[in-house]
Each structure stands twice: as structure tokens, then as C-alpha cells.
Jmol script that loads the backbone (N, CA, C; Angstrom):
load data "model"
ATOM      1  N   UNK A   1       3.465 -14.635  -6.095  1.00  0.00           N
ATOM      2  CA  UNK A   1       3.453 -13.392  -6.852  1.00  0.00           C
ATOM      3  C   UNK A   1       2.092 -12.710  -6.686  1.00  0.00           C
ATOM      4  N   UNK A   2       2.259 -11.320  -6.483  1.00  0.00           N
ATOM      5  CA  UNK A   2       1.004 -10.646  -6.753  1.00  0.00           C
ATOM      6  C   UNK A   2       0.644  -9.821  -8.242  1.00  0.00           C
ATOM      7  N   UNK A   3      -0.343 -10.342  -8.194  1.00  0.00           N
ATOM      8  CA  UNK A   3      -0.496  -9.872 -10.055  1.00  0.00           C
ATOM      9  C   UNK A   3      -0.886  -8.368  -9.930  1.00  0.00           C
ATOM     10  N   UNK A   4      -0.280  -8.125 -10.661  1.00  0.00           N
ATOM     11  CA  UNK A   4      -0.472  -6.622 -11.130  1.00  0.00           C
ATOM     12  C   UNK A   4       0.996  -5.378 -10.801  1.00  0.00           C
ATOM     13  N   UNK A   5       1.731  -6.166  -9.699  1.00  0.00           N
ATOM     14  CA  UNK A   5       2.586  -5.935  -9.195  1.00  0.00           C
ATOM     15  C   UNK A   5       4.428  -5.973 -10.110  1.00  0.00           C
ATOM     16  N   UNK A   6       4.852  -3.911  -9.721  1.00  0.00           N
ATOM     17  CA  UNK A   6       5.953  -3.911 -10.756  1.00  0.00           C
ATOM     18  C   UNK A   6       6.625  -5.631 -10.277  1.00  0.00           C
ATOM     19  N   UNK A   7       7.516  -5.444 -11.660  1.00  0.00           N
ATOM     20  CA  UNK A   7       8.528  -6.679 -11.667  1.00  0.00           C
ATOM     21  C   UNK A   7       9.593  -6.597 -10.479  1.00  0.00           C
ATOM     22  N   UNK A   8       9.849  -7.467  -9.761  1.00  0.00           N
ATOM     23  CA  UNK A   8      11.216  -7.504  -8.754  1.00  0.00           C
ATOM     24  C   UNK A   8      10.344  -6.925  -7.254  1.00  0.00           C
ATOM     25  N   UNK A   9       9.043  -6.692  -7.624  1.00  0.00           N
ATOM     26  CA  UNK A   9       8.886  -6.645  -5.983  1.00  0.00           C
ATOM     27  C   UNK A   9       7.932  -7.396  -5.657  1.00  0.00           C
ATOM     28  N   UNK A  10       8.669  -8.366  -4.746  1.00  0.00           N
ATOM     29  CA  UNK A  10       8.570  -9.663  -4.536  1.00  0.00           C
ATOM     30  C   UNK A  10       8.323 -10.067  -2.517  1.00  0.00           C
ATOM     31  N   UNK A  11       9.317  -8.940  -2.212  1.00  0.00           N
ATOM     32  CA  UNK A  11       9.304  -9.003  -0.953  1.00  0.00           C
ATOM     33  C   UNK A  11       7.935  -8.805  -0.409  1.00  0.00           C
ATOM     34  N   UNK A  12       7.736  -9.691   0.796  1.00  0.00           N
ATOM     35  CA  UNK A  12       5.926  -9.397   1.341  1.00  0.00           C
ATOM     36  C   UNK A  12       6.141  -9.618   2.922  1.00  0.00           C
ATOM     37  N   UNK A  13       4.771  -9.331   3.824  1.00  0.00           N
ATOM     38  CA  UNK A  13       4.935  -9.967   5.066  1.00  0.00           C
ATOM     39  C   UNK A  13       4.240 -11.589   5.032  1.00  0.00           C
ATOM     40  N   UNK A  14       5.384 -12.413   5.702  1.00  0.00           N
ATOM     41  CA  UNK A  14       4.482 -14.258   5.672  1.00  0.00           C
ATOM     42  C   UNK A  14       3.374 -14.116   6.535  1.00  0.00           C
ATOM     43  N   UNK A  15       3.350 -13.516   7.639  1.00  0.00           N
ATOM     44  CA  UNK A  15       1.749 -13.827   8.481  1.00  0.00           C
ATOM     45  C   UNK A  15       0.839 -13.448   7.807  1.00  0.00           C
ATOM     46  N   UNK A  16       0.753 -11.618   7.004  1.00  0.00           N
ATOM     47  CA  UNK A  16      -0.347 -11.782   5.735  1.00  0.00           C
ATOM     48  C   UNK A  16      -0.431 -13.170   4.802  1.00  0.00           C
ATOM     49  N   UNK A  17       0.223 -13.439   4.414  1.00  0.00           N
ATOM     50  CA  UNK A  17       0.259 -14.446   3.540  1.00  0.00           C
ATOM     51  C   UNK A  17      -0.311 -15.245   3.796  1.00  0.00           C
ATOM     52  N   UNK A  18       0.370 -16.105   4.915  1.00  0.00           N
ATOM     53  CA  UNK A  18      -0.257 -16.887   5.572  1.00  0.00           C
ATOM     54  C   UNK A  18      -1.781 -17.112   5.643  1.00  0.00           C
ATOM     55  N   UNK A  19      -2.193 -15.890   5.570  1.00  0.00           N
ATOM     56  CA  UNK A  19      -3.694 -15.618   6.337  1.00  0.00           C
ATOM     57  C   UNK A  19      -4.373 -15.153   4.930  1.00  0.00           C
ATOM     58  N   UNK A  20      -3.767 -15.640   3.803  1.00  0.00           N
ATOM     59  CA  UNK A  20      -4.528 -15.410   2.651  1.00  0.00           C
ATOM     60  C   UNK A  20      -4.422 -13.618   1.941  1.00  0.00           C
ATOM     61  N   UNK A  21      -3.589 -13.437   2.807  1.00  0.00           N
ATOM     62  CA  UNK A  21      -3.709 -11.542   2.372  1.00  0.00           C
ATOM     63  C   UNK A  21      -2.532 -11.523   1.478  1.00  0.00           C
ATOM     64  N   UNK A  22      -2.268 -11.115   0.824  1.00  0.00           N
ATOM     65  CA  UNK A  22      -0.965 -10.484  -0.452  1.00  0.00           C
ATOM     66  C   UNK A  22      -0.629  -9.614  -0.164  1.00  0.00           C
ATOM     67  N   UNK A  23       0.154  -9.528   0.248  1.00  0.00           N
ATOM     68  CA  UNK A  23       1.632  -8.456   0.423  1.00  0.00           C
ATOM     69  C   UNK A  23       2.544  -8.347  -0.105  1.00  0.00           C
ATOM     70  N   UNK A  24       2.982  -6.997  -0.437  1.00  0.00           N
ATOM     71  CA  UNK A  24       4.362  -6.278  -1.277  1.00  0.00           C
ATOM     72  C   UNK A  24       5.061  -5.488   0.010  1.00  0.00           C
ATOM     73  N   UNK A  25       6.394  -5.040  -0.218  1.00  0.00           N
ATOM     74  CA  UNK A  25       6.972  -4.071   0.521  1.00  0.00           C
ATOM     75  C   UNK A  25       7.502  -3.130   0.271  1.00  0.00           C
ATOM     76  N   UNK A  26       7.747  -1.608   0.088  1.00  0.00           N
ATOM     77  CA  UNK A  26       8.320  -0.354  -0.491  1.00  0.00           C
ATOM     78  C   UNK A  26       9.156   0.045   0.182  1.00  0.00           C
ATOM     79  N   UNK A  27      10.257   0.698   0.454  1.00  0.00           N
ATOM     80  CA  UNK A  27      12.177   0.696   1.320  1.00  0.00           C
ATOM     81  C   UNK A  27      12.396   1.842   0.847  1.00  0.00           C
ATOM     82  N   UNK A  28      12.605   2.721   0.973  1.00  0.00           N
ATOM     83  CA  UNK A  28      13.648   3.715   0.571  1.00  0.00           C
ATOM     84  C   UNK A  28      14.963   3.270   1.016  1.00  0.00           C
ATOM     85  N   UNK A  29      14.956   2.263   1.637  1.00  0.00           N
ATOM     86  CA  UNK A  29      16.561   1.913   1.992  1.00  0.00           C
ATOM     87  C   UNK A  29      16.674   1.002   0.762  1.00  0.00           C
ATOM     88  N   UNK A  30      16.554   0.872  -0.232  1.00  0.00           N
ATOM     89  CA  UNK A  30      17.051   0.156  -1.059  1.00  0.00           C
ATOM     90  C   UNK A  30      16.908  -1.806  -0.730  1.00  0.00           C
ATOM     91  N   UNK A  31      16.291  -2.210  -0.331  1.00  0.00           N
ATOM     92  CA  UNK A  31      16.240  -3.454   0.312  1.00  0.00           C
ATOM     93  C   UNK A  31      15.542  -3.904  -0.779  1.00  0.00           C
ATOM     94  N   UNK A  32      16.095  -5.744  -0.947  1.00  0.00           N
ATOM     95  CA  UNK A  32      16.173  -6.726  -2.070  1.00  0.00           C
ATOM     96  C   UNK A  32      14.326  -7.189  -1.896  1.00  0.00           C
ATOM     97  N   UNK A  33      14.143  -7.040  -3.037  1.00  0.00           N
ATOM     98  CA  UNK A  33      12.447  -7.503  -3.623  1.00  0.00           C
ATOM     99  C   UNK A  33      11.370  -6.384  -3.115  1.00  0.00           C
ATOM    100  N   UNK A  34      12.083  -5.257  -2.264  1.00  0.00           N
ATOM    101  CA  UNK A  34      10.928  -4.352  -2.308  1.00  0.00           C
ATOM    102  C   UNK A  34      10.540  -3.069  -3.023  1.00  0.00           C
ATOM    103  N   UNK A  35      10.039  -2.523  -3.296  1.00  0.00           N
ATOM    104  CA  UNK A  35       9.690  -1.283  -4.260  1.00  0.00           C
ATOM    105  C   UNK A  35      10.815  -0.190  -3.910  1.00  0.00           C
ATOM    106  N   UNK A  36      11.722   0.531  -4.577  1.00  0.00           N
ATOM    107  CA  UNK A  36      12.241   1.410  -4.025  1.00  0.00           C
ATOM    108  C   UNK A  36      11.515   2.845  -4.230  1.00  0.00           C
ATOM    109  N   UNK A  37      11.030   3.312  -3.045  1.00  0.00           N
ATOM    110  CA  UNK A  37      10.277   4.472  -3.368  1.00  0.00           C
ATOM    111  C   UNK A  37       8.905   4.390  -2.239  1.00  0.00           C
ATOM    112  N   UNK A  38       8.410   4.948  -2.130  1.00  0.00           N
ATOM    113  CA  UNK A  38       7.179   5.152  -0.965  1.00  0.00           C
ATOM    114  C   UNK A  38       6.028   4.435  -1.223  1.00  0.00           C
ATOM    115  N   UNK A  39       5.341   3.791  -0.420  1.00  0.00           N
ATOM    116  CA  UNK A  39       4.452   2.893  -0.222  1.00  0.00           C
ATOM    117  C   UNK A  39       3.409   3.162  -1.014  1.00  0.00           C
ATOM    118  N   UNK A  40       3.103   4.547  -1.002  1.00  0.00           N
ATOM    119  CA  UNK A  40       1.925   4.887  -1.913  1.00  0.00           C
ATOM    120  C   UNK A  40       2.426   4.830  -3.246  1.00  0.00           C
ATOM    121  N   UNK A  41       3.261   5.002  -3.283  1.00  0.00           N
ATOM    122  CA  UNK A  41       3.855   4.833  -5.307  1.00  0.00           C
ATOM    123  C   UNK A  41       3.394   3.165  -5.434  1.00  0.00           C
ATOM    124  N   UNK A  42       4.169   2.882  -4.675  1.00  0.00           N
ATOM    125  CA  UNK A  42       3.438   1.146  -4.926  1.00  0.00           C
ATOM    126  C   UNK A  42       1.964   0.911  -4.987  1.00  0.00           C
ATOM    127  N   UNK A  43       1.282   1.613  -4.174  1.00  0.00           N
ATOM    128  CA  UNK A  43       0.036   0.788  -4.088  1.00  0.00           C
ATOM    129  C   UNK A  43      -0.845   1.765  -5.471  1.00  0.00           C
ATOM    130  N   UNK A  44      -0.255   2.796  -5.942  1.00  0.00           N
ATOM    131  CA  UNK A  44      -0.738   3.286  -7.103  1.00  0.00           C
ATOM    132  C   UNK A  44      -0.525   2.727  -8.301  1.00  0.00           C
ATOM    133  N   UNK A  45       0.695   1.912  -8.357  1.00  0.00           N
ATOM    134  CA  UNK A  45       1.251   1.266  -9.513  1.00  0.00           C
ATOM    135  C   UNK A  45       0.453   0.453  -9.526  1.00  0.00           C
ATOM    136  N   UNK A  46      -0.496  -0.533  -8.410  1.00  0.00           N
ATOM    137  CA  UNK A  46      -1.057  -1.784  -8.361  1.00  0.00           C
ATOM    138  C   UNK A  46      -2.431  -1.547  -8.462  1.00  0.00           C
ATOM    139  N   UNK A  47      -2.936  -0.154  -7.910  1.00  0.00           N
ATOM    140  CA  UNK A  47      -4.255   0.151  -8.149  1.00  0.00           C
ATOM    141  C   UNK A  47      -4.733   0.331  -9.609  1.00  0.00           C
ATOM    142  N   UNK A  48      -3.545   0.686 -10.527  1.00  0.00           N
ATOM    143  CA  UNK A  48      -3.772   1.349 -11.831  1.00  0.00           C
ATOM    144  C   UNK A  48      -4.171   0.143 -12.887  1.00  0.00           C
ATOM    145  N   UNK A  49      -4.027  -0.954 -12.202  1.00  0.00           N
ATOM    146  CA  UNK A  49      -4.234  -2.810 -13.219  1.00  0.00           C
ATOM    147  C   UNK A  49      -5.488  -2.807 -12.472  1.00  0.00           C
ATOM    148  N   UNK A  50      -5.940  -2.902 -11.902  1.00  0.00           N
ATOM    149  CA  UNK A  50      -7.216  -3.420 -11.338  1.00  0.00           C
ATOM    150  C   UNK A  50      -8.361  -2.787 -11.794  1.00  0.00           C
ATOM    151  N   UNK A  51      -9.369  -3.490 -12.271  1.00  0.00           N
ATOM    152  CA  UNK A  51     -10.397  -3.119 -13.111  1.00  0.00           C
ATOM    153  C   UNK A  51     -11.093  -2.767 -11.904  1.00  0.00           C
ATOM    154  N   UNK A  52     -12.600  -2.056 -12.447  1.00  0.00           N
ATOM    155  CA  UNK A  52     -13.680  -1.316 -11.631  1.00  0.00           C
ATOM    156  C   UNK A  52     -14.517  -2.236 -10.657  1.00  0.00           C
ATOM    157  N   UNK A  53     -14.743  -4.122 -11.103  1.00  0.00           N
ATOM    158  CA  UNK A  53     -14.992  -4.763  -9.811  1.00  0.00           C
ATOM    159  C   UNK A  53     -13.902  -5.096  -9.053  1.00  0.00           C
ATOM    160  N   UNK A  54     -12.838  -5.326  -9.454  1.00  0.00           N
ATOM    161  CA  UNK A  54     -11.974  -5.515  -8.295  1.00  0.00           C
ATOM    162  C   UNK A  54     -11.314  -4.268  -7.105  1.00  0.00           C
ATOM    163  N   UNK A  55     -11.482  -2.965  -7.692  1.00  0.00           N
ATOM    164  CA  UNK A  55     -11.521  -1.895  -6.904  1.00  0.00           C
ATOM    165  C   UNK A  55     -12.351  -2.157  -5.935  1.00  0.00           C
ATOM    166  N   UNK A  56     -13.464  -2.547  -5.980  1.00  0.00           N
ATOM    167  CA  UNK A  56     -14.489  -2.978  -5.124  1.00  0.00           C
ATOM    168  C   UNK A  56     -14.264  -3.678  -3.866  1.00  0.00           C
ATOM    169  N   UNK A  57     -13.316  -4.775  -4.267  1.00  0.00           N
ATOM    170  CA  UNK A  57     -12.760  -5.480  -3.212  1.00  0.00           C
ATOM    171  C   UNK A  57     -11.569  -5.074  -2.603  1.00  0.00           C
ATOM    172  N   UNK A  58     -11.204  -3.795  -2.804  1.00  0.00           N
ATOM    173  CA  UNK A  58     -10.019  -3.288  -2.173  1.00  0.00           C
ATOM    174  C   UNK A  58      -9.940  -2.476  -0.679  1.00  0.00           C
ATOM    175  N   UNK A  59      -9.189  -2.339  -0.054  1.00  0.00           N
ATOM    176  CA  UNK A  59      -9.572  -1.456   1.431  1.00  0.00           C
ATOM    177  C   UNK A  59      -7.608  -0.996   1.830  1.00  0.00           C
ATOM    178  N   UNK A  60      -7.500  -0.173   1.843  1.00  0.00           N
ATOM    179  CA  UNK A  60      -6.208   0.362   2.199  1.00  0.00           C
ATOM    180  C   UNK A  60      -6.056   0.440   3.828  1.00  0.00           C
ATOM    181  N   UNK A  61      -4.904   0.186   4.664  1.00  0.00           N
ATOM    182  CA  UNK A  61      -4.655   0.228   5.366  1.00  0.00           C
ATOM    183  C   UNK A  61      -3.428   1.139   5.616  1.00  0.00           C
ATOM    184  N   UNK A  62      -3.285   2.154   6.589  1.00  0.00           N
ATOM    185  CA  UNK A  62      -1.775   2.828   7.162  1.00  0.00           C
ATOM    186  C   UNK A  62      -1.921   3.081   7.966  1.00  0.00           C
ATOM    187  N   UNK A  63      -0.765   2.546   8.902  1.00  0.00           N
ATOM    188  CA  UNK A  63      -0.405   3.858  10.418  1.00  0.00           C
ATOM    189  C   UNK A  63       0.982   4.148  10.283  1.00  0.00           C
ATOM    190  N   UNK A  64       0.471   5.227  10.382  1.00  0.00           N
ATOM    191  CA  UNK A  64       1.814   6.072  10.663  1.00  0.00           C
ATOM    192  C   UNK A  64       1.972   8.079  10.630  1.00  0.00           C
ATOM    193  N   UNK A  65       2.726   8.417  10.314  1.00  0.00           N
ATOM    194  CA  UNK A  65       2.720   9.854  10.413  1.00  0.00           C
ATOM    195  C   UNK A  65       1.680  10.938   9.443  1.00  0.00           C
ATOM    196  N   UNK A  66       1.212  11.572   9.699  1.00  0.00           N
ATOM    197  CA  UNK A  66       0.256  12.680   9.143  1.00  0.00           C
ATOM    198  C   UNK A  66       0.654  12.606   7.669  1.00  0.00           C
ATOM    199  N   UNK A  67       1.853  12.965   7.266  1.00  0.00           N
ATOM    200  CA  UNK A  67       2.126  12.967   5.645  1.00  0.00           C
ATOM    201  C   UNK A  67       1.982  11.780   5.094  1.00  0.00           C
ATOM    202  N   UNK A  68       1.615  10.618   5.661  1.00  0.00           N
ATOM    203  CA  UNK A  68       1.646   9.328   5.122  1.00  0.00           C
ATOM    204  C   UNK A  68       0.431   8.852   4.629  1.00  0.00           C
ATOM    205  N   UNK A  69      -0.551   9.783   6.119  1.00  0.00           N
ATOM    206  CA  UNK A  69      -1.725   9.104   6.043  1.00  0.00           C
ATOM    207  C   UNK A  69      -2.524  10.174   4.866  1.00  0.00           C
ATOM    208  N   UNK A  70      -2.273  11.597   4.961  1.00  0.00           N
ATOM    209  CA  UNK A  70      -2.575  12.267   4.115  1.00  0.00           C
ATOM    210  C   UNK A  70      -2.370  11.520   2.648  1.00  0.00           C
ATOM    211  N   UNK A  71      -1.339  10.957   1.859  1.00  0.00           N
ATOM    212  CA  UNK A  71      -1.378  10.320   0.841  1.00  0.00           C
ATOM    213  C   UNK A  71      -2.248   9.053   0.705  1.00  0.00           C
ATOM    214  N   UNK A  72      -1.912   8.603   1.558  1.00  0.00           N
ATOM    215  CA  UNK A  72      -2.882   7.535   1.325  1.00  0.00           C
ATOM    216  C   UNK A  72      -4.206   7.718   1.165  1.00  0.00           C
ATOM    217  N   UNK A  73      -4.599   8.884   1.764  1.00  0.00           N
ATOM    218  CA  UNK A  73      -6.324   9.188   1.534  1.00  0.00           C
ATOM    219  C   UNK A  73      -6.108   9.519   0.332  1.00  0.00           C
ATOM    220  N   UNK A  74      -5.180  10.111  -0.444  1.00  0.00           N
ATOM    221  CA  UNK A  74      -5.166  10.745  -1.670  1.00  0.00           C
ATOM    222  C   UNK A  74      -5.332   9.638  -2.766  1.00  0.00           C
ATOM    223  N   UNK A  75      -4.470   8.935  -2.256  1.00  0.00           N
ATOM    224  CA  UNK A  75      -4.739   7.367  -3.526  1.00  0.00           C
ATOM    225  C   UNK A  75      -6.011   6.595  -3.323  1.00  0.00           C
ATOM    226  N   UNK A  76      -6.334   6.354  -2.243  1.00  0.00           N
ATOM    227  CA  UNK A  76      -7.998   6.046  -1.843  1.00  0.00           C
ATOM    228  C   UNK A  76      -9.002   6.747  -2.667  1.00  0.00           C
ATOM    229  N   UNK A  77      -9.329   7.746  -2.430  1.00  0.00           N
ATOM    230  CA  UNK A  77     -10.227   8.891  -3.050  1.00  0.00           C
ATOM    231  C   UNK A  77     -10.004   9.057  -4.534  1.00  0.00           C
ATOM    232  N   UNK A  78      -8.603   8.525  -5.090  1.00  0.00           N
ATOM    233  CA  UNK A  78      -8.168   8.692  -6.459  1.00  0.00           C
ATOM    234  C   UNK A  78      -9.345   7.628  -6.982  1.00  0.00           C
ATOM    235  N   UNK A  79      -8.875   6.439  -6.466  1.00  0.00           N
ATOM    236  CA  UNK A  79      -9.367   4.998  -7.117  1.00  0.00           C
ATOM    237  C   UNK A  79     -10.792   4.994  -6.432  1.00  0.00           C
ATOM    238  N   UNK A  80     -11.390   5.523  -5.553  1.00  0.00           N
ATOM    239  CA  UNK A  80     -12.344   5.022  -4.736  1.00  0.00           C
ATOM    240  C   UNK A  80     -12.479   3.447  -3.946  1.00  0.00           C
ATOM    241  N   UNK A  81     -11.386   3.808  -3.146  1.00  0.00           N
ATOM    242  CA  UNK A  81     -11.465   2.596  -2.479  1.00  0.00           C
ATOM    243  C   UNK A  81     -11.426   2.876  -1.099  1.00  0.00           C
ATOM    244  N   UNK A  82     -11.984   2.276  -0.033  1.00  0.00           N
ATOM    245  CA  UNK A  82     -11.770   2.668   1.522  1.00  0.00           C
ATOM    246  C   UNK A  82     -10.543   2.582   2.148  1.00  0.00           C
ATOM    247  N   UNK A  83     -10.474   3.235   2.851  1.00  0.00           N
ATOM    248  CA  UNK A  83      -8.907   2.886   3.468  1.00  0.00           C
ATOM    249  C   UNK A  83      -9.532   3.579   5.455  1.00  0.00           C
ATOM    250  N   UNK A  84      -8.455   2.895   6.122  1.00  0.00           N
ATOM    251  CA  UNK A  84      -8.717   3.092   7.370  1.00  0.00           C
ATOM    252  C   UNK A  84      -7.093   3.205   7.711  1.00  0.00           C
ATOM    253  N   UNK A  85      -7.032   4.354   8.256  1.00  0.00           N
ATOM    254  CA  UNK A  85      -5.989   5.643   9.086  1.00  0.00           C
ATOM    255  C   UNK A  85      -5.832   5.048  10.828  1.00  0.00           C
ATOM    256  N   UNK A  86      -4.432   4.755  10.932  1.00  0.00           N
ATOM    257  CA  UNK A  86      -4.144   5.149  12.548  1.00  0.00           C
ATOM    258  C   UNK A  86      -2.917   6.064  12.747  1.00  0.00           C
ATOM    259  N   UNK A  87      -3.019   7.049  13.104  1.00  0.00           N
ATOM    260  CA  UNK A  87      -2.131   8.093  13.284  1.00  0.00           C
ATOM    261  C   UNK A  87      -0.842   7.654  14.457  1.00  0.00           C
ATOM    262  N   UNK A  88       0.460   7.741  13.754  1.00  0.00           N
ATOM    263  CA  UNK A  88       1.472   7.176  15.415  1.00  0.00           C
ATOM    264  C   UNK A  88       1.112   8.690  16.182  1.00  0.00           C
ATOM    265  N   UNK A  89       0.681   8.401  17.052  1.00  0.00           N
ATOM    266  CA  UNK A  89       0.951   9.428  18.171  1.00  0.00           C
ATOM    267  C   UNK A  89       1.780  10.160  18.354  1.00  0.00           C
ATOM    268  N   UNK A  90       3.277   9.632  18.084  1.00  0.00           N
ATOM    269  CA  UNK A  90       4.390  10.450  18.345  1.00  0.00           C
ATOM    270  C   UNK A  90       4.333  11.268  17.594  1.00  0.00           C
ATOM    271  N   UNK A  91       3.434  11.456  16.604  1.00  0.00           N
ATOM    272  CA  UNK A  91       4.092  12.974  15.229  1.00  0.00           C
ATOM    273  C   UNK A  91       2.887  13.625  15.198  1.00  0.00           C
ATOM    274  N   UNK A  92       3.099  14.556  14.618  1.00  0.00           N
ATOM    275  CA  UNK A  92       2.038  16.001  14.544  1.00  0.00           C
ATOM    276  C   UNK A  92       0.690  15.640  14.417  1.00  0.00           C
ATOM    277  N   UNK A  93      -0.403  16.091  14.606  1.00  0.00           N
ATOM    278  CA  UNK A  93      -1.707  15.410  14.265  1.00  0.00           C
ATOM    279  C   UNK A  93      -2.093  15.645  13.135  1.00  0.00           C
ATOM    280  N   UNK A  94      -3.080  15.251  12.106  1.00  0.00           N
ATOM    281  CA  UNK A  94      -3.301  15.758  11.070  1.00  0.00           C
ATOM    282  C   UNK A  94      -3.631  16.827  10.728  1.00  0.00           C
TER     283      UNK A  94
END
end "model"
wireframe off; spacefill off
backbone 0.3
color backbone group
């Protein structure tokens, strides 16, 4: 379990795990133990429990399309936490 994390989302990746990292997963397809709703809703729900040193130890990661990465800077900059952007190539640039 990751603490701080809504109830029922449970789903994660095992190689993070594995490797000591905590992982959740967000679906708009409706898929069993993950957040239904967009990645950044999740990682806002989880940023909003975490006190001011553990923000500290936080760092956001996304790749993917311009509107994605645009939010994610938005929840970064909310909480002040770093995050590092790789844009897929295939879609519009930022």
C-alpha cells in the first residue's frame, strides 16, 4: 500500500516496486485497482497528505503529450516539487 493514497487504488508497476519506488496507476478505461480519472488527479490527491518535508523528497516524472506535460508542471509548481518532462514526439510540441 501507498500511504496517502485514495482507497481501491492499489494497482502499481512491480519493477518500480521492486526497485523500492511506489507506484499507483490512473485508467480512464476503468481498469481494477487503478484511479479512474487522469494521472494528475491522482498524484494531486497524494500530494495533498504529504507534509512540507516530505514534499521535499518528491520529483514527478511524465512523458507523453503536450496537455499532459502541461498539467503536470501545473501540479509541480502547485506543491513545489520538481518534476522532469519528455515530450512523445509524435504530438504537437509544447
Amino acid at each position: 500500500m501507498v500511504a496517502g493514497m485514495p482507497d481501491g487504488v492499489i494497482a502499481g508497476l512491480t519493477s518500480l516496486d521492486e526497485m523500492g519506488i511506489p507506484s499507483r496507476l490512473a485508467s480512464a478505461s476503468d481498469l481494477p485497482g487503478c484511479h479512474q480519472g487522469w494521472v494528475t488527479e491522482l498524484a494531486t490527491a497524494w500530494l495533498q497528505t504529504l507534509d512540507a518535508t516530505a514534499l521535499t523528497e518528491v520529483e514527478l516524472f511524465a512523458c507523453g503529450s503536450a496537455p499532459l506535460l502541461n498539467a503536470t508542471t501545473q501540479v509541480a509548481n502547485r506543491f513545489g516539487v520538481a518534476c522532469q518532462l519528455s515530450q512523445d514526439t509524435a504530438q504537437q510540441p509544447l
